[in-house]
N, C-alpha and C positions, 0 to 999 in steps of 0.2 A: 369489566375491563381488566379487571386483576387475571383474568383466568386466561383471556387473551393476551393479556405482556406474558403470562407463563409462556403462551406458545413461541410469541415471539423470541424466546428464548435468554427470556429476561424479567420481570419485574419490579418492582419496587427497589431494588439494588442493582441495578443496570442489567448489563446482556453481555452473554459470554464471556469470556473470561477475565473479562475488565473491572470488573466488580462495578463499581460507582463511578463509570463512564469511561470512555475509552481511555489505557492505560495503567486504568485503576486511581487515574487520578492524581499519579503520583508525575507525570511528566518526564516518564522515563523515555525506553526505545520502543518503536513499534516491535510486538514479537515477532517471529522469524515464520515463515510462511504466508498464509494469505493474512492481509493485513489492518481488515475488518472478519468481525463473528458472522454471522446469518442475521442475528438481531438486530447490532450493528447498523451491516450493511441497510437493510428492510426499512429501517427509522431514517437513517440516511437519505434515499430513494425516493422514501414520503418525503419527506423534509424538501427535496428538488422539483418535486410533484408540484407541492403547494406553491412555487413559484411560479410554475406553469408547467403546461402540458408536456410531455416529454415520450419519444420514446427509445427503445433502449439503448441506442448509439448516442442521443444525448444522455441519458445518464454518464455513459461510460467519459464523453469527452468533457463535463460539468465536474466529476470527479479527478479528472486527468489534471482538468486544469488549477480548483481549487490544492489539490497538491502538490505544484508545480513540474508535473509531466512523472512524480515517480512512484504513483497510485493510477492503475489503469484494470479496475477488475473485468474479465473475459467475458463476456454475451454468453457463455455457460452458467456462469454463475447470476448475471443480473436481471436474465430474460426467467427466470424460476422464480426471482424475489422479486419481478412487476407480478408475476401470475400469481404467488403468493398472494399479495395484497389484494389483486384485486377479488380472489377467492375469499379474503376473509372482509370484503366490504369495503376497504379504506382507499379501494381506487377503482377505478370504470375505463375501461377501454375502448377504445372508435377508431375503425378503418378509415387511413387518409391515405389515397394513394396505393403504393403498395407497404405502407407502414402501419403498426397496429401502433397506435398515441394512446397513453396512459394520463388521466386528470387524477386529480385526489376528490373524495367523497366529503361530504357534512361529517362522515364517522372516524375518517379520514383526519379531517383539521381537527377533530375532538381529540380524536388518539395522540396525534400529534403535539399538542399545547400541555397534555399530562407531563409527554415525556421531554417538553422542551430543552430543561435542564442537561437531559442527557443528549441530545441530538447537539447542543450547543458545545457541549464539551469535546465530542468526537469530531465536528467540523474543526474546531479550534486546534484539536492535535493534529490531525491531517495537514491544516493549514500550517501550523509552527513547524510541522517537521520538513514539509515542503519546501518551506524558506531555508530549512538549512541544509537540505541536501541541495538546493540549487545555490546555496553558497559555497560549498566543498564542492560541488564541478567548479566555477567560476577558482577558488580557492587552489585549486589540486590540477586544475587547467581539465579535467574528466571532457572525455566529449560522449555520448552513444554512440554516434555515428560512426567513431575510428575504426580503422580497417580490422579484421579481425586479424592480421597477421603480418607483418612486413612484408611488403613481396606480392602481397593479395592473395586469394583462393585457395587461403590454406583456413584449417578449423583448430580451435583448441581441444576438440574431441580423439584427434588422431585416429589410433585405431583400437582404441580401448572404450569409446563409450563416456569418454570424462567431461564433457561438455555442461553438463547438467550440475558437477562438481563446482569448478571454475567458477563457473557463474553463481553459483552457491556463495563460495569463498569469496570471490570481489563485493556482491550483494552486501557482507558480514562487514566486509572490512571500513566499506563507503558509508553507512550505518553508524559504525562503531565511531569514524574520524569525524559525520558529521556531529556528534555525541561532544568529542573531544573540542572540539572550534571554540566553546566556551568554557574551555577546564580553566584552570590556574595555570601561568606558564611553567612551573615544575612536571606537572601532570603531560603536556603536551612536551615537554624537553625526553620525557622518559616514553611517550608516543613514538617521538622522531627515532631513538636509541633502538626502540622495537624494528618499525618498518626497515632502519640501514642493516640492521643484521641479517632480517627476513628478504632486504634486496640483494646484500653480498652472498648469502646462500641461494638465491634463486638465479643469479647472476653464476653463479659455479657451475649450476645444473646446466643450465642455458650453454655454458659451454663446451659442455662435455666432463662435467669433474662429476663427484656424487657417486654411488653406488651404480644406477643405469641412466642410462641416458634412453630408455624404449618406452618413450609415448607416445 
């Protein structure tokens, strides 16, 4: 079993870069990109298995939902870690309809109850941070849905490509404030001091002040 958590890309001291479970334990911020390891994810997936059969579009919306809508990894990535598992034994596959359903194995719930400890601590951060980034929407009034632009039919891309940025930088920020929701109110007084200066300079550019105005 030891030599398979190696593959799974983890052992005896968790998986990926978490050390001793997702975050490292420490109950920090999720890191910046995708937001489970491979290991992770894999223990994850089993762990949804053993509730029952699934296949990959429930994983994706069981995850969706346990983080309250802002954990959704792509059929890229979760249709390789069904096939994974069920190549190294801990899951069985069966055509229903025109869906391949994924069960967990006998080898499956074995593997699974070693690494409970750790499957329990990554649902756990998933869950706690989902609660707080769906408190800072609520909080910060956030919606997804909001137009992308006043007006309609415009992109924050323009004509340079910057869309992928943007979205970057909001990702960082919304992260960062739900982090903040529970500082000390000094901490979050010198928060608000940050954002009004970062909105009276973004408010300049917006209207023509600033070096260029060409995005």
């Amino acid at each position: 079993m030891e030599m398979m958590a190696r593959k799974f890309g983890g052992g005896r001291h968790g998986f990926g870069p978490f050390g001793k479970g997702f975050g490292g334990g420490g109950g920090g911020m999720f890191r910046a990109g995708r937001m489970l390891a491979d290991g992770d994810l894999r223990l994850i997936a089993l762990a949804l298995l053993a509730e029952e059969p699934r296949h990959g579009y429930d994983i994706i919306k069981a995850l969706e939902e346990r983080s309250s809508g802002i954990y959704s990894p792509s059929p890229g990535v979760v249709y390789p870690t069904l096939t994974f598992l069920e190549e190294a034994g801990y899951a069985s596959s069966a055509t229903q309809g025109n869906k391949n359903v994924f069960s967990i194995t006998e080898a499956g719930k074995a593997y699974l109850e070693e690494n409970r400890a750790i499957v329990d601590g990554v649902l756990e951060q998933i869950e706690r941070f989902g609660r707080k980034m769906a408190a800072a929407r609520e909080w910060f009034d956030w919606s997804d849905d909001e137009p992308r632009q006043r007006g309609g039919g415009g992109d924050w891309h323009g004509r340079h490509g910057l869309r992928r940025e943007f979205h970057e930088v909001r990702r960082r920020i919304r992260m960062a404030l739900a982090e903040l929701m529970h500082a000390p109110a000094e901490r979050q007084q010198e928060a608000i001091a940050v954002l009004n200066r970062a909105a009276e300079e973004l408010t300049e550019l917006a209207r023509g002040g600033g070096n260029s105005t060409d995005l």
